[in-house]
mmCIF file of the N, C-alpha and C atoms, coordinates in Angstrom:
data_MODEL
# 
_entry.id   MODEL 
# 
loop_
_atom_site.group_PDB 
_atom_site.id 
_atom_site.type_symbol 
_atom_site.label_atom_id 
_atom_site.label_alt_id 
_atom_site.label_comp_id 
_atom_site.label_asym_id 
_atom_site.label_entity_id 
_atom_site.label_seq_id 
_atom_site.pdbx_PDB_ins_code 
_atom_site.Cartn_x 
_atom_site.Cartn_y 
_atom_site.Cartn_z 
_atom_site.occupancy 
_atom_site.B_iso_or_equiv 
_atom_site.pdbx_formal_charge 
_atom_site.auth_seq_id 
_atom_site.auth_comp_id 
_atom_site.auth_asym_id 
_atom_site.auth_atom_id 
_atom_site.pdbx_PDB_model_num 
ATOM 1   N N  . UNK A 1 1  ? 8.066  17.269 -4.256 1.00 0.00 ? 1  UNK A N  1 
ATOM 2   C CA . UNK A 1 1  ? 8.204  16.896 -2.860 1.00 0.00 ? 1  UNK A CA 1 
ATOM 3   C C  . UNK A 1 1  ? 9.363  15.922 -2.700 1.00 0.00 ? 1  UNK A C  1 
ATOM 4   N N  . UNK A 1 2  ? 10.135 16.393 -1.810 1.00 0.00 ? 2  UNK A N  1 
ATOM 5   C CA . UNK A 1 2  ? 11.543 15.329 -1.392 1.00 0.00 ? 2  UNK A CA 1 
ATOM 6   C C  . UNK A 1 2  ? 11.096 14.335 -0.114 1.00 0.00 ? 2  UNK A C  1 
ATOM 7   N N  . UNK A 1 3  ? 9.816  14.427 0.096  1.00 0.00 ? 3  UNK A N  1 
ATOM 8   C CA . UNK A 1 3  ? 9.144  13.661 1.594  1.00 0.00 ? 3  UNK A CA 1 
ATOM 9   C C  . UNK A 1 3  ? 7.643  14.163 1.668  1.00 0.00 ? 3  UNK A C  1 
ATOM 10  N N  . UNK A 1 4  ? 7.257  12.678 2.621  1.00 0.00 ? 4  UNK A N  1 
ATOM 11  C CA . UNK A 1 4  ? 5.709  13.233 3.085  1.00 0.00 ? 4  UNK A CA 1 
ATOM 12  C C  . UNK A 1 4  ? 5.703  12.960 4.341  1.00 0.00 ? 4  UNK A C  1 
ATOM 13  N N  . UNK A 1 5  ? 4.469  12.732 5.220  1.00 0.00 ? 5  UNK A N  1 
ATOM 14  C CA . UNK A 1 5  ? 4.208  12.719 6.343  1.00 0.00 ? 5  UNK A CA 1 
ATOM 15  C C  . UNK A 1 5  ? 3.035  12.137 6.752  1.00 0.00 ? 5  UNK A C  1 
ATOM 16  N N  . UNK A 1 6  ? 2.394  11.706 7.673  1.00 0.00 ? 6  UNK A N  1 
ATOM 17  C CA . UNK A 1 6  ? 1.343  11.043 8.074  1.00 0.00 ? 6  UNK A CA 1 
ATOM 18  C C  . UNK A 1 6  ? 1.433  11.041 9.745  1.00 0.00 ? 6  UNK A C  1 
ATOM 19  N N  . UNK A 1 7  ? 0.142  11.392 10.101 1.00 0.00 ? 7  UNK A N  1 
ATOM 20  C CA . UNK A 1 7  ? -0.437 11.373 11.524 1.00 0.00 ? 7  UNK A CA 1 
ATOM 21  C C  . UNK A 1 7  ? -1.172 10.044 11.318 1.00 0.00 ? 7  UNK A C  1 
ATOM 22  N N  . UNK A 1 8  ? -0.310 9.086  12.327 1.00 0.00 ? 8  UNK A N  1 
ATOM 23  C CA . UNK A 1 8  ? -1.013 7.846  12.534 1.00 0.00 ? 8  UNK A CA 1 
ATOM 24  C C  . UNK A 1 8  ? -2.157 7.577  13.328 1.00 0.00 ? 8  UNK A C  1 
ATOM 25  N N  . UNK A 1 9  ? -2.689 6.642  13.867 1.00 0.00 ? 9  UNK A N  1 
ATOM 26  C CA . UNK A 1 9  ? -3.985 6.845  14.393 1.00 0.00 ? 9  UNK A CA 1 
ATOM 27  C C  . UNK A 1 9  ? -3.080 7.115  16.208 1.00 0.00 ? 9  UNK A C  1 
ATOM 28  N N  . UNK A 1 10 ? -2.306 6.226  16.497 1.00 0.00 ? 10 UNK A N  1 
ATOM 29  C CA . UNK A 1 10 ? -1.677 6.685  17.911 1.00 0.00 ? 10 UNK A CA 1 
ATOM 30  C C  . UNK A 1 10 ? -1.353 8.356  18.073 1.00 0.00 ? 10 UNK A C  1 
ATOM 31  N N  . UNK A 1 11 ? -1.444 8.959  17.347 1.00 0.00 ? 11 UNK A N  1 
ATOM 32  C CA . UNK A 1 11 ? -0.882 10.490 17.204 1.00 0.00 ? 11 UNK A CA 1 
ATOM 33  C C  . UNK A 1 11 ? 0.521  10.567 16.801 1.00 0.00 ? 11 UNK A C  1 
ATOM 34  N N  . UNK A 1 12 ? 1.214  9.673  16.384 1.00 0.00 ? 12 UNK A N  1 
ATOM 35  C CA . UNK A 1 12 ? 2.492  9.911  16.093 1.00 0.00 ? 12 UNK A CA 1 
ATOM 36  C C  . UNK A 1 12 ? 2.568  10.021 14.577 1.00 0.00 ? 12 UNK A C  1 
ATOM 37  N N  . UNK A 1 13 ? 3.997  10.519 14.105 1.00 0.00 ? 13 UNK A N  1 
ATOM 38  C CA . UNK A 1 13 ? 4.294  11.249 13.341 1.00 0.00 ? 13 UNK A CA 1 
ATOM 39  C C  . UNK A 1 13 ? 4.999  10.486 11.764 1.00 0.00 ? 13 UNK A C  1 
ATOM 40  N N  . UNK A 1 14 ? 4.816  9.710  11.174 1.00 0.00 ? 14 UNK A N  1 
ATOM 41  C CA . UNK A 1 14 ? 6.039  8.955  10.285 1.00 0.00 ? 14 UNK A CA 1 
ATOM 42  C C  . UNK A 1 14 ? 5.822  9.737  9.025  1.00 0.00 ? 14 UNK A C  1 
ATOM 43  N N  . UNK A 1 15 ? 7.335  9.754  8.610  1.00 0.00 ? 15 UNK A N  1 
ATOM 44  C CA . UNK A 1 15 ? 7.830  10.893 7.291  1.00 0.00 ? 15 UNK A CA 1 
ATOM 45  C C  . UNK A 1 15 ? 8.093  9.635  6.548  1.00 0.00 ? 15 UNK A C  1 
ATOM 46  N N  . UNK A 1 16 ? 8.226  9.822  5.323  1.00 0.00 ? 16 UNK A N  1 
ATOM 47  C CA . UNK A 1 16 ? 9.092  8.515  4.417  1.00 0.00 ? 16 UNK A CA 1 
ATOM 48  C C  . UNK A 1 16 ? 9.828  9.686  3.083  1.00 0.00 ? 16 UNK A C  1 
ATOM 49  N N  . UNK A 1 17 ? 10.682 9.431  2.609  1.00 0.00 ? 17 UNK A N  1 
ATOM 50  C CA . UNK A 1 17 ? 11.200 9.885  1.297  1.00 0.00 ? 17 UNK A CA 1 
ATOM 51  C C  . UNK A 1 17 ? 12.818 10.699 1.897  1.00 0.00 ? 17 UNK A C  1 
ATOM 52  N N  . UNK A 1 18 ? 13.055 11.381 0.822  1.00 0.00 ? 18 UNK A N  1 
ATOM 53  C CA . UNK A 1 18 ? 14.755 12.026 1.338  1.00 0.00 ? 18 UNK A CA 1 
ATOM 54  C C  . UNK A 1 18 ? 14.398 12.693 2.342  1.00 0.00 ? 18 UNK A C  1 
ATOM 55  N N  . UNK A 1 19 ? 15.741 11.941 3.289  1.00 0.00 ? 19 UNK A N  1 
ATOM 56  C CA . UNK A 1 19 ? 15.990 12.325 4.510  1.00 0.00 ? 19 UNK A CA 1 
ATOM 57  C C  . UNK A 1 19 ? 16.604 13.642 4.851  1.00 0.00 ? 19 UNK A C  1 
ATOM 58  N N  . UNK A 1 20 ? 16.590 14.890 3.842  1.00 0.00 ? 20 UNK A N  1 
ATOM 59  C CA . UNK A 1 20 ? 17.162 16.278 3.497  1.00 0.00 ? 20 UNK A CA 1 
ATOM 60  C C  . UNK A 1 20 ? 16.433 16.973 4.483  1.00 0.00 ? 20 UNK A C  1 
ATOM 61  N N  . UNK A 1 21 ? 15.086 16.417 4.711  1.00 0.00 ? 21 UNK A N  1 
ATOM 62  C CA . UNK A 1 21 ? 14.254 17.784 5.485  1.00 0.00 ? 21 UNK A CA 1 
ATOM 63  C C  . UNK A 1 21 ? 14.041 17.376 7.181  1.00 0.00 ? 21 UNK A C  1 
ATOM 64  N N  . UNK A 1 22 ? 15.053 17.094 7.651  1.00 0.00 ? 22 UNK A N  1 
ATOM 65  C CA . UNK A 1 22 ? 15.717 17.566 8.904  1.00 0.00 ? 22 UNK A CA 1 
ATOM 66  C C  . UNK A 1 22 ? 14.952 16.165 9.684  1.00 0.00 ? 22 UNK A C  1 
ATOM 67  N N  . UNK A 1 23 ? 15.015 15.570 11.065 1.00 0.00 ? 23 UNK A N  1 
ATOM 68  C CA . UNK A 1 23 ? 15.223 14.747 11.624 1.00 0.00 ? 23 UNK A CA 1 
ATOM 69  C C  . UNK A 1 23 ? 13.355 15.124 11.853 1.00 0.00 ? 23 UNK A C  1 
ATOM 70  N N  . UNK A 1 24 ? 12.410 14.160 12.062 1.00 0.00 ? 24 UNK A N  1 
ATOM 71  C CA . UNK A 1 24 ? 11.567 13.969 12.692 1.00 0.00 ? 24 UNK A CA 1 
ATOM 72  C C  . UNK A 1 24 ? 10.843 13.305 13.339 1.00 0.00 ? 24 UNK A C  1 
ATOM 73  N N  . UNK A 1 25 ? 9.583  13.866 14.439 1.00 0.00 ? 25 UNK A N  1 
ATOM 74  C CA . UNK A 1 25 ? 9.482  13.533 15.636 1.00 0.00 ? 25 UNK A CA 1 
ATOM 75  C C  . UNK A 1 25 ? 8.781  12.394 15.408 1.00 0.00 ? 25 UNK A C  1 
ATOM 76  N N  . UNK A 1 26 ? 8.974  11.649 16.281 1.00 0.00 ? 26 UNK A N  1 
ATOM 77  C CA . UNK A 1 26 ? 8.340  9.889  16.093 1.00 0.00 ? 26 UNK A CA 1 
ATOM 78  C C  . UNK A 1 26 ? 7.400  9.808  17.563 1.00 0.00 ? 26 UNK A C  1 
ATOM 79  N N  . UNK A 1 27 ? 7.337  11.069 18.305 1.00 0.00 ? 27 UNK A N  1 
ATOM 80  C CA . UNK A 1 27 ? 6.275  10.575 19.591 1.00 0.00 ? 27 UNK A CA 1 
ATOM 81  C C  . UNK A 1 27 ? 4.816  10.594 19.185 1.00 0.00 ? 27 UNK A C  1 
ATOM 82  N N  . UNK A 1 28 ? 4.055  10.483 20.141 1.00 0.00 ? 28 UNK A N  1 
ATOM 83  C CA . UNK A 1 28 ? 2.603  10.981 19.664 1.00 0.00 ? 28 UNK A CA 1 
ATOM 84  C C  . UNK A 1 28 ? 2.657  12.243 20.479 1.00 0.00 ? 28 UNK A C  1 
ATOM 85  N N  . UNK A 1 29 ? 1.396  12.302 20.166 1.00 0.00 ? 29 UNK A N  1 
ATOM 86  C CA . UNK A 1 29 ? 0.367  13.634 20.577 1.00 0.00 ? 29 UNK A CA 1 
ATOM 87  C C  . UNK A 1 29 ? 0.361  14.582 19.575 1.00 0.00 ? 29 UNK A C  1 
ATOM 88  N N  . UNK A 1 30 ? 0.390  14.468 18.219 1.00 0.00 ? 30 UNK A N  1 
ATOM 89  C CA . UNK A 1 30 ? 0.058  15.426 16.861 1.00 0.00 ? 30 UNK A CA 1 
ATOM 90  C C  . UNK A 1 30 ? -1.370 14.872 16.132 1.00 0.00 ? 30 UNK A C  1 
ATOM 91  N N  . UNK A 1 31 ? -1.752 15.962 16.376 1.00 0.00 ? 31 UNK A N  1 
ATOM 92  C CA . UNK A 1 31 ? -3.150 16.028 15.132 1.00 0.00 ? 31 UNK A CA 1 
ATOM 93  C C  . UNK A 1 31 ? -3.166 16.499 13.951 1.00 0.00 ? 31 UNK A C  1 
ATOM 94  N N  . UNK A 1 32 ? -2.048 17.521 13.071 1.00 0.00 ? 32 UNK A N  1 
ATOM 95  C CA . UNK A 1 32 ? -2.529 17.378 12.082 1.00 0.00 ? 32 UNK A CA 1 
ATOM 96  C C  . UNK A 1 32 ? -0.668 18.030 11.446 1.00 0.00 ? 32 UNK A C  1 
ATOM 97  N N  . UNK A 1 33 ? -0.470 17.779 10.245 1.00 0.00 ? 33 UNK A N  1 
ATOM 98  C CA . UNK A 1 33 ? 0.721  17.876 9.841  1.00 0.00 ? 33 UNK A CA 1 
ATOM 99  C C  . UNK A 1 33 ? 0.865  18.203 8.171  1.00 0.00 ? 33 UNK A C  1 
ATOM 100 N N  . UNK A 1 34 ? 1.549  19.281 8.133  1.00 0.00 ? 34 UNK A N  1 
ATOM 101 C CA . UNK A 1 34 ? 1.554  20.227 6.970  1.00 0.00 ? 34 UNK A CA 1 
ATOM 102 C C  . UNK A 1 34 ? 3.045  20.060 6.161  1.00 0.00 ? 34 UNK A C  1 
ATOM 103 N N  . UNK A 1 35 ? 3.193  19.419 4.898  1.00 0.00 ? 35 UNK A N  1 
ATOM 104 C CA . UNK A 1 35 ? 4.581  18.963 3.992  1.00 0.00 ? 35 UNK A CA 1 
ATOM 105 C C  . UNK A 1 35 ? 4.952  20.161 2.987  1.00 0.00 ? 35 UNK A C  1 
ATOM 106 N N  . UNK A 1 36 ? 6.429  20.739 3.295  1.00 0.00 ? 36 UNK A N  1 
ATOM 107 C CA . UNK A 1 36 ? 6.942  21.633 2.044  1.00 0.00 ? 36 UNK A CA 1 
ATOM 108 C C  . UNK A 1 36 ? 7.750  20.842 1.459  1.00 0.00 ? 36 UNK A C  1 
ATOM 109 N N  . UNK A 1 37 ? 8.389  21.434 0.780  1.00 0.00 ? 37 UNK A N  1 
ATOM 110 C CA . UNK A 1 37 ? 9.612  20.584 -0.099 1.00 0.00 ? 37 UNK A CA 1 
ATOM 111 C C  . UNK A 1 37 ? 10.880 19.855 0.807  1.00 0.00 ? 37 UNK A C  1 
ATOM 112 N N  . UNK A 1 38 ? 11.057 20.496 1.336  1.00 0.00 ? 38 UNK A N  1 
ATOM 113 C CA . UNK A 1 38 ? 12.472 20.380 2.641  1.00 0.00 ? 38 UNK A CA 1 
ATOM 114 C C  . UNK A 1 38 ? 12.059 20.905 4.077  1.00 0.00 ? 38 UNK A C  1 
ATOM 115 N N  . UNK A 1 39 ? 10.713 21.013 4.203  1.00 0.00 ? 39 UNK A N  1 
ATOM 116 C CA . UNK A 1 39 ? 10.349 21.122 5.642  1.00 0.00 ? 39 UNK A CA 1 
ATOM 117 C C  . UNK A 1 39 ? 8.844  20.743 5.948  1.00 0.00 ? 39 UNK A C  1 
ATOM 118 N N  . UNK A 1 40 ? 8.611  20.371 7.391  1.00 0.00 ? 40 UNK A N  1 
ATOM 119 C CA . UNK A 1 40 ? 7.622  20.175 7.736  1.00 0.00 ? 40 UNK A CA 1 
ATOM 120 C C  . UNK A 1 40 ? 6.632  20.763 8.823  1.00 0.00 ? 40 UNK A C  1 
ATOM 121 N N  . UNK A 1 41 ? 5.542  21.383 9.034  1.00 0.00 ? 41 UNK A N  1 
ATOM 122 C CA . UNK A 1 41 ? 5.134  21.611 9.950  1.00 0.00 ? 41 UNK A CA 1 
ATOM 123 C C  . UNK A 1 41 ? 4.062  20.889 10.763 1.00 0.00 ? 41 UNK A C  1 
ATOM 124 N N  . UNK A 1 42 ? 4.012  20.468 12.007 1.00 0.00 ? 42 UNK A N  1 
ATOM 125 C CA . UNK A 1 42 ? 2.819  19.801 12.486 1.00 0.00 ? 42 UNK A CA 1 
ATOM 126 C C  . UNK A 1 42 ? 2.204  20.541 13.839 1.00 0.00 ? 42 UNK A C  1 
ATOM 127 N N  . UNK A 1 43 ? 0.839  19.984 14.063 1.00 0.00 ? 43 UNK A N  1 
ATOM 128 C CA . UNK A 1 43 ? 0.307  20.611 15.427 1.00 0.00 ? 43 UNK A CA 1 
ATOM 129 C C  . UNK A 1 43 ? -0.140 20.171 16.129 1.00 0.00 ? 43 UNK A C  1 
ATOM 130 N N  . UNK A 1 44 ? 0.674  20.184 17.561 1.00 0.00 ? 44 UNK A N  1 
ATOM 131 C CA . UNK A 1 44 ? 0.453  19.120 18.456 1.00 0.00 ? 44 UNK A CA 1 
ATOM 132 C C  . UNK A 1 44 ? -1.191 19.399 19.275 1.00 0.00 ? 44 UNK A C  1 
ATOM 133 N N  . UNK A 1 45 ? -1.293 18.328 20.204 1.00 0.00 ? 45 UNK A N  1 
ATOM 134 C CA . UNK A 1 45 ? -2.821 17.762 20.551 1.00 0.00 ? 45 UNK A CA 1 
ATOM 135 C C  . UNK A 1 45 ? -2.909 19.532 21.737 1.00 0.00 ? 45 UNK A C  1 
ATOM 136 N N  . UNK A 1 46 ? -1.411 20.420 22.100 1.00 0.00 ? 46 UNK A N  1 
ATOM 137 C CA . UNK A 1 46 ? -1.392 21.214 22.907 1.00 0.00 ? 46 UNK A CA 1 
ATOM 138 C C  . UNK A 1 46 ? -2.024 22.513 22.103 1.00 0.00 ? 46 UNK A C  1 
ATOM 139 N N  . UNK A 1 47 ? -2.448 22.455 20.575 1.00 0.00 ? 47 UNK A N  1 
ATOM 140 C CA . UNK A 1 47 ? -2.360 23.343 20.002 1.00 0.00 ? 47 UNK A CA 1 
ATOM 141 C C  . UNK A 1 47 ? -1.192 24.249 19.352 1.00 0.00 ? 47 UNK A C  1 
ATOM 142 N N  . UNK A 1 48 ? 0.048  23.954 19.918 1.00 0.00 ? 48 UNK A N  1 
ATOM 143 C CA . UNK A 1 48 ? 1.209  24.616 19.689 1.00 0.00 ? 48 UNK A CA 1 
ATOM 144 C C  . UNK A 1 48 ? 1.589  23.715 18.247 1.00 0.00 ? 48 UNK A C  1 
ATOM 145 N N  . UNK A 1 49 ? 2.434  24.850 17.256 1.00 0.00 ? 49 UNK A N  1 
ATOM 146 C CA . UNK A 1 49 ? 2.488  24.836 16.088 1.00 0.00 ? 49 UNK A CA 1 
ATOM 147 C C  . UNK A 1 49 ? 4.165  24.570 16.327 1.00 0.00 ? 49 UNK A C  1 
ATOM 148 N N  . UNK A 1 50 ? 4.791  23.282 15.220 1.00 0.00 ? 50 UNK A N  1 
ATOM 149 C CA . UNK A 1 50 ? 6.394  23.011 15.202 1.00 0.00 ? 50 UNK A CA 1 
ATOM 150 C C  . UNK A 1 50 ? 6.689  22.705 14.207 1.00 0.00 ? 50 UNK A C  1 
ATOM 151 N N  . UNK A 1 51 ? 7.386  22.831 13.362 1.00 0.00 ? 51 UNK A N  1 
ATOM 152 C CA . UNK A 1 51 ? 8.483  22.999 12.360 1.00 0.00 ? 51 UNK A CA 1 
ATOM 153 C C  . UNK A 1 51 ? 9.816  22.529 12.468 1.00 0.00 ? 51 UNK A C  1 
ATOM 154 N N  . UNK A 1 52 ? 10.153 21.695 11.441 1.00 0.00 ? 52 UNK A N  1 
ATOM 155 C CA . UNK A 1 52 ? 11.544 21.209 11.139 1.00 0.00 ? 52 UNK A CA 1 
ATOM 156 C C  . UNK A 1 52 ? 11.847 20.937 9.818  1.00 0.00 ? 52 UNK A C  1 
ATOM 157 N N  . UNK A 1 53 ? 13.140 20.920 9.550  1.00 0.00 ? 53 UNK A N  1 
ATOM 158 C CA . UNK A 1 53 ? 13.477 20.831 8.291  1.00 0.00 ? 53 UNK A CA 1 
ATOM 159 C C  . UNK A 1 53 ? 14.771 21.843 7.895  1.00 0.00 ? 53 UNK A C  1 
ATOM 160 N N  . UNK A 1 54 ? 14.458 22.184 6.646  1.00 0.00 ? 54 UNK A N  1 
ATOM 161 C CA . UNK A 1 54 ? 15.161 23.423 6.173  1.00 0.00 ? 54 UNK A CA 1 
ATOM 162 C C  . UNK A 1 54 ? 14.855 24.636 6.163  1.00 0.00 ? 54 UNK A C  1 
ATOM 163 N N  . UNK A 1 55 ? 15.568 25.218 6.817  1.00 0.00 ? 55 UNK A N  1 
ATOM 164 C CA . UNK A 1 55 ? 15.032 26.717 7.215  1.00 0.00 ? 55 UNK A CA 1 
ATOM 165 C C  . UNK A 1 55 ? 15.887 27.980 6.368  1.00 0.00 ? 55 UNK A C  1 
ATOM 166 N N  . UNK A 1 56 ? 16.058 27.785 5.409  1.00 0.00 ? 56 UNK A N  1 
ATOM 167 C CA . UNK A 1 56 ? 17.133 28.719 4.285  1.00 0.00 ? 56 UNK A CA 1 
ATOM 168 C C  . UNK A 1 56 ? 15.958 30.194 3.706  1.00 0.00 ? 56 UNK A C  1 
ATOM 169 N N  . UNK A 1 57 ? 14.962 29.828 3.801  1.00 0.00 ? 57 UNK A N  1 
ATOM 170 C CA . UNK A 1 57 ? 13.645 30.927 3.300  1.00 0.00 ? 57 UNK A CA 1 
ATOM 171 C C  . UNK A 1 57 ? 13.259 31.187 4.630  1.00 0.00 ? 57 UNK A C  1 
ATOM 172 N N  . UNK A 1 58 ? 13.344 30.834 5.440  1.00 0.00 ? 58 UNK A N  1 
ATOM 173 C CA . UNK A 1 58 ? 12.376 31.748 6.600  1.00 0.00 ? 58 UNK A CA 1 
ATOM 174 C C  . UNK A 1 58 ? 11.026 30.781 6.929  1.00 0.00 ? 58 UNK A C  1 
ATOM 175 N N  . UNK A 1 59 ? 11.265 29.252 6.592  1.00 0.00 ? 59 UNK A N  1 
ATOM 176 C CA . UNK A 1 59 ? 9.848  28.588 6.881  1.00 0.00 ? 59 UNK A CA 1 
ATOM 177 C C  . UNK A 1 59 ? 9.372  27.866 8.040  1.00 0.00 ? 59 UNK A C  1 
ATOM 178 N N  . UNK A 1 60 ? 10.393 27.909 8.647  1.00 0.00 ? 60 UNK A N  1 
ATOM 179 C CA . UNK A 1 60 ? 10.346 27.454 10.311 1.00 0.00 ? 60 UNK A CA 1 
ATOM 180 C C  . UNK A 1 60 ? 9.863  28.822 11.079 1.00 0.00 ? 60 UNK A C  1 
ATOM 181 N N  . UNK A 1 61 ? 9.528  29.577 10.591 1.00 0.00 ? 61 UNK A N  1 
ATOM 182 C CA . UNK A 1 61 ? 9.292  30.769 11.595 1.00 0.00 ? 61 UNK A CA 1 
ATOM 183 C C  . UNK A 1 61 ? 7.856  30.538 11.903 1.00 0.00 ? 61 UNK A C  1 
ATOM 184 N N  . UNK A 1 62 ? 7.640  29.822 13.034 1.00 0.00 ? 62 UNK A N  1 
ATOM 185 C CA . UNK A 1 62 ? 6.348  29.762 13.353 1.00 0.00 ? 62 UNK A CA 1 
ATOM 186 C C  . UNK A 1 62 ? 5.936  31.200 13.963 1.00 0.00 ? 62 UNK A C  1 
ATOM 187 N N  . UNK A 1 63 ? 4.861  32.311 13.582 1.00 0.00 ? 63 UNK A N  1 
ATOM 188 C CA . UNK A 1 63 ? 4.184  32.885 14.030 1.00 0.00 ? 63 UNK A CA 1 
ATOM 189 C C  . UNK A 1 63 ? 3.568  33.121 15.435 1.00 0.00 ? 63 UNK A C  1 
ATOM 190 N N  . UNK A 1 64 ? 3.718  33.820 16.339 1.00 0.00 ? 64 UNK A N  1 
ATOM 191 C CA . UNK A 1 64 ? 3.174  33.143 17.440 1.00 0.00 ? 64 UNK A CA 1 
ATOM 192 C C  . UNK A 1 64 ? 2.277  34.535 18.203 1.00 0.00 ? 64 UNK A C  1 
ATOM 193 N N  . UNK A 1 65 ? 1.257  34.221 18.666 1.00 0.00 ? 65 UNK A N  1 
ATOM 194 C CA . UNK A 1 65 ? 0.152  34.972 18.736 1.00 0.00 ? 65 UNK A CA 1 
ATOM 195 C C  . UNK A 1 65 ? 0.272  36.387 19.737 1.00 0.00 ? 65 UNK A C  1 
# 
């Protein structure tokens, strides 16, 4: 892992480690948040699924129903 992530108790978002896997969101309203090597996915309080990071494999492709 080049980074992790944590859902704080406000709903917001803090990453710590190399800054490689793309800029992330510092608002609230996320409940739960998923760490790859160079990307991240989290899911906001709307249910909607977001992704950032490195997208070179196809891992930002959120699925959508």
């Amino acid at each position: 892992m080049r980074h992790t992530c944590g859902v704080r108790s406000d709903g917001a978002i803090e990453c710590w480690g190399r800054e490689d896997a793309g800029t992330f969101p510092t608002d609230g309203g996320w409940v739960e948040d998923s760490v790859g090597e160079r990307h991240t996915c989290a899911i906001a309080e709307s249910g909607e699924a977001v992704c950032w990071g490195d997208d070179d494999l196809g891992h930002l492709s959120v699925p959508r129903a």
